[in-house]
N, C-alpha and C positions, 0 to 999 in steps of 0.2 A: 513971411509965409501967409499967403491966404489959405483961412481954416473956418470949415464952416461945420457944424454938427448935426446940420437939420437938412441938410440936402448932398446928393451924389453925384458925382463927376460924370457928364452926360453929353452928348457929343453936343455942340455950338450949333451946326449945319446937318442936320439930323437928313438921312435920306429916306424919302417915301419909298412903300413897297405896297401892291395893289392886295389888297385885303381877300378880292375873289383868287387869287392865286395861292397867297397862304392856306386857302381851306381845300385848294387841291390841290395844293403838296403833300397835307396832312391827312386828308380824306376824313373835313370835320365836315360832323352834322353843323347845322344851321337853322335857327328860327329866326325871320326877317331877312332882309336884301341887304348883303353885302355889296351890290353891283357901284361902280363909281367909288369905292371908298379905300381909299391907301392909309397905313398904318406906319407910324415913324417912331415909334418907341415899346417898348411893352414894360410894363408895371403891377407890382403886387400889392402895393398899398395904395389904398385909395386919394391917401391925402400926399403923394407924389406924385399923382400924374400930373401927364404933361398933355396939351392938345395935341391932335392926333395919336395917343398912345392906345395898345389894346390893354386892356385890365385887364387882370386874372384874379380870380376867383374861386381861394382852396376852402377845402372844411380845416377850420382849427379846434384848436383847446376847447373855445369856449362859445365858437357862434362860425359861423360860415361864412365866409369873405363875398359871399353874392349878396349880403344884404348892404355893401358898401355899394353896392353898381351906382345908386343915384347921384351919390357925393361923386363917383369915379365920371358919370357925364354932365355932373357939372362942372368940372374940369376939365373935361372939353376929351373924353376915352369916346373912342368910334367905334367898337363893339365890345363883347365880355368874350373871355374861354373862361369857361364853366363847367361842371360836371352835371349831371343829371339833378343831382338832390338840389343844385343852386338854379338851376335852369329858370324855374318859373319865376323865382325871388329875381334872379337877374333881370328878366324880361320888362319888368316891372319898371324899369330906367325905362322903355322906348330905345334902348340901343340894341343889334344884332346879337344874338347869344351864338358863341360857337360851344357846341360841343364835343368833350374828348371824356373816357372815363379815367381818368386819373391826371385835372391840368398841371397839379406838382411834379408830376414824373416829365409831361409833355414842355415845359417851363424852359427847358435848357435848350430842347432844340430849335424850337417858338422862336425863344428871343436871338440865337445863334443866326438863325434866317432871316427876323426883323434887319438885325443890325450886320449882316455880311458878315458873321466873325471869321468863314474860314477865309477868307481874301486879305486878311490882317499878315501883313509881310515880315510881323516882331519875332522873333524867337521868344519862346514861351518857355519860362522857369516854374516847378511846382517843388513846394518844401513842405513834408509832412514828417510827422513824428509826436512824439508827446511834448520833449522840451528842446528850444534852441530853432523854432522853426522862425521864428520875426528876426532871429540876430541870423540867420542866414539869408533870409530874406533884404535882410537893408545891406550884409558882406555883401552879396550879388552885384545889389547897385553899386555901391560905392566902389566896386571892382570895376564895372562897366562906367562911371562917371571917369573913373582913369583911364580906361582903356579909349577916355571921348566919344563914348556911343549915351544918346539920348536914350532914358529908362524909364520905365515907371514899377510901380511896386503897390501891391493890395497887402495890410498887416492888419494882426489884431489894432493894431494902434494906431494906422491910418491908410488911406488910399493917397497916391500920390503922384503927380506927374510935375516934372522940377519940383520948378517952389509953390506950385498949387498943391493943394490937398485938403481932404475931407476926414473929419474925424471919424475911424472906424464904430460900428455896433455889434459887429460878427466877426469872428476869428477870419472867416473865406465868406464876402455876401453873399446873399441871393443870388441867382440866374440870372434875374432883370439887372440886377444892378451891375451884376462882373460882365457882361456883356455889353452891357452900356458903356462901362469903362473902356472894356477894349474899343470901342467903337471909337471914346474921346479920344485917347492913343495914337489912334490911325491917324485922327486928325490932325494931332501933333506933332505926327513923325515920328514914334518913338518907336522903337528900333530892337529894345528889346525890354520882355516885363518880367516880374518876381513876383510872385503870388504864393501868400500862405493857405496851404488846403487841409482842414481838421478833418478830421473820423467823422464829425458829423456833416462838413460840406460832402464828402463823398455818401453818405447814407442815405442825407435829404439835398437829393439832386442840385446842389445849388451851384458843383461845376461841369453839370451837365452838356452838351455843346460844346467843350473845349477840349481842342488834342493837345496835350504840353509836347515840347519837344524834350523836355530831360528834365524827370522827377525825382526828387535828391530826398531818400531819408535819413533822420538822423538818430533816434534811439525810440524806445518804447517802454511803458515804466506804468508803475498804477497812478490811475488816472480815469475821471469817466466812468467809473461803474455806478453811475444812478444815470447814467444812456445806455450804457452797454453793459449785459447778466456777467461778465465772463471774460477775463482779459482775453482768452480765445477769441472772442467776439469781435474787441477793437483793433486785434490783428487782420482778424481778415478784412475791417472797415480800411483799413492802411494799405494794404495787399491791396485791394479795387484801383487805386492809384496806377499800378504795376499792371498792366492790361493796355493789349495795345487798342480799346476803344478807348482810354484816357490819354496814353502818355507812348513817346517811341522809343525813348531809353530812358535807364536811370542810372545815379549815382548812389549805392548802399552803403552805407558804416556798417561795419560787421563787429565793432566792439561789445555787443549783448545777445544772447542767443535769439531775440528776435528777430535784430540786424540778420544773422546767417538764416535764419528761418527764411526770410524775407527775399534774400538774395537766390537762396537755393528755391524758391518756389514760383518768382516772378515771371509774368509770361509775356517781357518784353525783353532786349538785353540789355543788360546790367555791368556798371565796373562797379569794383569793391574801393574801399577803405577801411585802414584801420590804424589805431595807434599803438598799436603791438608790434613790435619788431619781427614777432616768429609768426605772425600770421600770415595767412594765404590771401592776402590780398593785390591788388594791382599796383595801389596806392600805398606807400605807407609814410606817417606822421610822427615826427621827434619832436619834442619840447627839447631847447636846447637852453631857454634861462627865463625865469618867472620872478616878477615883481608886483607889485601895487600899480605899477602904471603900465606895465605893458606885457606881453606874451611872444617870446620869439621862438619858432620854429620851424623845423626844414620838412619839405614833402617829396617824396619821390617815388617817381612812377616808372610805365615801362620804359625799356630801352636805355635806362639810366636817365631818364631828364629829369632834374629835379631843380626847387626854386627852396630859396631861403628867406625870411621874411618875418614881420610881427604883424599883431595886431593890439588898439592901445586899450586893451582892458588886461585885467588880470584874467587867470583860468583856462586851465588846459583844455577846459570843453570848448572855452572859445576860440582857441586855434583850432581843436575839429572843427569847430563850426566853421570857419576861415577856408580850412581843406579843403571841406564839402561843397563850395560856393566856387572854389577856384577849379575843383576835379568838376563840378556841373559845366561851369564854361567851358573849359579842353573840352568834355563829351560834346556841346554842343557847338563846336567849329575853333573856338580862341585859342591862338597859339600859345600853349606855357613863356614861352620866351619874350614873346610879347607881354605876358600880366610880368613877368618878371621883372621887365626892362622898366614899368610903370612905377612898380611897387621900388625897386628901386633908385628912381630917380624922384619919387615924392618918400621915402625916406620908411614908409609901411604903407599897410592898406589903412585909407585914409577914412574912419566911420564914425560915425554915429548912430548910437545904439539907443530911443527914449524909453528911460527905465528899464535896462537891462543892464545890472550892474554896474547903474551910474552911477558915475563920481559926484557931491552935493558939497561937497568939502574944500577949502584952499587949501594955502601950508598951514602946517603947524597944527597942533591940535590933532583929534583922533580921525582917522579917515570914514567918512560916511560913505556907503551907498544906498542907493533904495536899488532894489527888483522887486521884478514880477513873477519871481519862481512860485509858484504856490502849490509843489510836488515834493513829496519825499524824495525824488532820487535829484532833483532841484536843489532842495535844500544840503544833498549830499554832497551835490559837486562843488556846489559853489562853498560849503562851510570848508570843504575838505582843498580845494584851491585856495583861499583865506588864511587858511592854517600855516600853508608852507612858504608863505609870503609876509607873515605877520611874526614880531617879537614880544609884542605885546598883547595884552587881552583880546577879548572877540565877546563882543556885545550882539545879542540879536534878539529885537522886536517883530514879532507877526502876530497876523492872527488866520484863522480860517473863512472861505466860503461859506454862507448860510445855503441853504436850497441846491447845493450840490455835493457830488460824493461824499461822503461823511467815511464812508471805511477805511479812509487814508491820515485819519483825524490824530488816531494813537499814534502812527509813524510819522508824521510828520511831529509832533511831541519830539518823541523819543529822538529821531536823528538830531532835531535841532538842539536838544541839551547833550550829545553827545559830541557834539560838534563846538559849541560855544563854553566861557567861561561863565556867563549870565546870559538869564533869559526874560525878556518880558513880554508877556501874554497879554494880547488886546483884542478891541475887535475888529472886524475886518467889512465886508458886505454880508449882516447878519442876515440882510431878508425877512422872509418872515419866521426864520427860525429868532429862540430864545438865543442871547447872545452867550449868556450866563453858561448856558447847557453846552455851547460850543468851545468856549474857554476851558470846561468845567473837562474834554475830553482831547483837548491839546494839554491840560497840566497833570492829567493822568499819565496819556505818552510820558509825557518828560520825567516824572516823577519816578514809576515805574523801571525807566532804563536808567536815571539817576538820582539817586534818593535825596543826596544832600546838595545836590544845585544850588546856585544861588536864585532863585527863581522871584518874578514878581508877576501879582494879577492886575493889569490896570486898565480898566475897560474903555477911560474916554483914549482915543487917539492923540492928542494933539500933550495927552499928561503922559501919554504912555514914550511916545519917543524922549520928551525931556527927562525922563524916568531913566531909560534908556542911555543917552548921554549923559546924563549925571554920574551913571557907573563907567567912563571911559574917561580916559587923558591922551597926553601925548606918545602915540607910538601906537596905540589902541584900535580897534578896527570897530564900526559900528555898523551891522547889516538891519535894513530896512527892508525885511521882505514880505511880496505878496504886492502891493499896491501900484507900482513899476509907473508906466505912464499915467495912469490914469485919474483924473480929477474931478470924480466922486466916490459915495458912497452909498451904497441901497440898503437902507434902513424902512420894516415894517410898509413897502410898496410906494414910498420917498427916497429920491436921489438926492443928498444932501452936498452939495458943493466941496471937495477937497483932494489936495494936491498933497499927495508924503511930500514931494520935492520941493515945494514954496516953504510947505509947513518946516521941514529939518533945514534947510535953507536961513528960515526967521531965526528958529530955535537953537544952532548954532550962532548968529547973530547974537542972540540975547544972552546966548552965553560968555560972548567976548572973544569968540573962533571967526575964522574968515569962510568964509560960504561964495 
């Protein structure tokens, strides 16, 4: 794999577009001559542009993106879009200022028109929900690498086309950058894409410019309320998806009354699913046998057609999630019979999931995994999947988010001691919160809903999982959640280098277990 963290997948052979045209498409003001000057890229951060790119120029947190203009033409930006308040600060480079009153909002279509996105011949996947949106995201693909169609896919955990890829910084990027992607795509012939889309890409326009052709949600749960006042709120952020200026069908889970909220209110059309037998669904989903390595179960739809099949992690939500990726491909043209005939002659759907209820463990010994759930009803599915698959104890180490939602802090507690035999409390990405004060309201939760737990507080990471397997053997289950792919950690406005999966990796090692 090439994987690079400091730069985004951009097309190789970029095509010009004349700059005097873009600002009568858009009907911008102008200070300076645009005349003779063509634009091949557009960019939001000053220290990625590319020559020929247009820069843009938003108000943020703490300073106004026009005061980068000069770094953005020395890197070779051939005019700004600006708004007024940056207008003069921008000028200041000697490059052309376009003006629009709001170029965040103006961002999606800007770069959509830069780079031809509607001319992109892929079929477009969008997956949004609170949890389970990257493990349907890389099902999609791996459904489509069976099916022999060239993919690519945008996750919290990476941008990707084959074996290139860039490591992710945003759940769904920027405008400039998911644009640009699509552009590389084109270039590659990829055929069809997966894209993870948050409540906050749809809020702040970052997938502005793009029609999906079938957006798949999958549950909805607390989560996000230090962006959004009101779970009310981050429904309707989720509901925007469901509109046909975004998307022209979708696939809805109806398993949670958001799911049916969702279904019954979308104003595109919609098939359902669900894993309830008596439900009014189009789709519906059986667990038919659940282990530690694998999830096997049957779907069926209208007309009687139905498929039978696994997928190799443990967890019933992961066979929804499986459903939802195979009912999105049928909406969007693939014949059931066709995924069927794949899936069974490579034996299941064949994936990989990084950091989502990965396996870190060989034989013998207690079974590890690390994820990235770091939601109450996360922690629920997955402890509560664990459970029915396990004979032996259930170990689980996490910690919380610093500088996000905090009101999820007691429940996530509480489920996870409800859920496990032991529990040890660590830190997680404290930020600039105290770490002490975040532990201190994860051992209340748990405390709270179980008094006499066996419970530990162990703040370094690296003491806390060996803390952790020290409490398990063979036949034991050890969950490592919160940390999933990712390899750091943001301490006090420092990223400190670390991997859960190298680290429980060693630390199985050291303990005498195969990893």
């Amino acid at each position: 794999m090439n994987a690079s963290a400091s730069s985004a997948l951009r097309p190789e052979h970029p095509l010009s577009r004349s700059l005097a045209q873009l600002v009568a498409e858009f009907s911008l003001e102008t200070r300076g001559s645009v005349d003779g000057l063509e634009v091949s890229g557009v960019s939001l951060n000053s220290a990625s542009v590319h020559p020929g790119d247009l820069y843009v120029g938003v108000p943020g947190r703490n300073s106004h993106g026009a005061r980068y203009a000069q770094a953005a033409a020395d890197a070779g930006a051939v005019a700004v879009l600006t708004d007024a308040a940056g207008a003069d600060t921008a000028a200041g480079s000697g490059l052309p200022v376009l003006l629009t009153p709001d170029p965040r909002a103006a961002l999606g279509a800007v770069a959509a028109w830069v780079h031809r996105t509607q001319e992109n011949p892929a079929t477009l996947f969008a997956v949004t929900g609170t949890n389970g949106k990257t493990s349907v995201v890389y099902l999609l693909s791996a459904l489509l690498t069976q099916l022999g169609v060239v993919s690519g896919l945008s996750s919290t955990a990476e941008r990707r086309i084959g074996d290139t890829a860039v490591v992710s910084s945003l759940t769904t990027p920027e405008a400039t950058e998911l644009h640009s992607l699509l552009a590389r795509m084109r270039e590659e012939e990829v055929r069809a894409v997966a894209v993870e889309v948050s409540a906050q890409a749809l809020t702040r326009h970052r997938v502005d410019g793009v029609v999906f052709d079938v957006a798949g949600f999958t549950n909805l749960s607390h989560d996000h309320l230090d962006d959004y006042d009101e779970m009310e709120e981050y429904f309707e952020a989720k509901l925007a998806l469901f509109d046909p200026e975004r998307s022209r069908r979708g696939v809805v889970t109806l398993d949670s009354d958001w799911g049916r909220r969702l279904a019954a209110q979308s104003r595109i059309p919609v098939t359902t699913l669900s894993s309830s037998a008596g439900a009014d669904a189009e789709w519906i989903l059986q667990i038919t046998s659940e282990s530690l390595e694998r999830t096997e179960f049957s779907l069926e739809g209208p007309e009687g057609r139905r498929l039978v099949t696994s997928v190799p992690l443990p967890g019933s939500y992961m066979a929804a999630n499986a459903a939802l990726a195979i009912v999105m491909l049928v909406e969007s043209g693939y014949d059931l019979d066709a995924i069927a005939h794949v899936l069974e002659r490579d034996g299941s759907i064949d994936v990989y999931i990084p950091g989502r209820l990965e396996r870190v463990s060989g034989e013998g010994g207690p079974t590890v995994f690390v994820d990235y759930g770091h939601t109450p009803d996360a922690f629920l599915s997955t402890l509560a999947s664990l459970r029915r698959v396990t004979d032996g104890r259930i170990v689980m180490v996490f910690g919380a988010d610093g500088d996000r939602d905090t009101t999820k802090r007691g429940d996530m507690g509480a489920i996870a001691a409800r859920g496990s035999d032991a529990l040890v409390i660590t830190d997680f990405h404290p930020r600039s919160e105290d770490p002490a004060e975040i532990r201190a309201a994860l051992i209340a939760g748990a405390r709270h809903a179980v008094p006499d737990l066996e419970l530990y507080e162990v703040a370094d990471v690296h003491e806390a999982f060996r803390k952790a397997l020290s409490l398990t053997g063979e036949g034991d289950v050890l969950l490592y959640a919160g940390p999933g792919h990712e390899d750091y950690r943001e301490v006090a406005g420092q990223h400190l280098p670390y991997s859960a999966r190298d680290d429980a990796r060693l630390a199985l090692r050291e303990a005498g277990w195969l990893a």
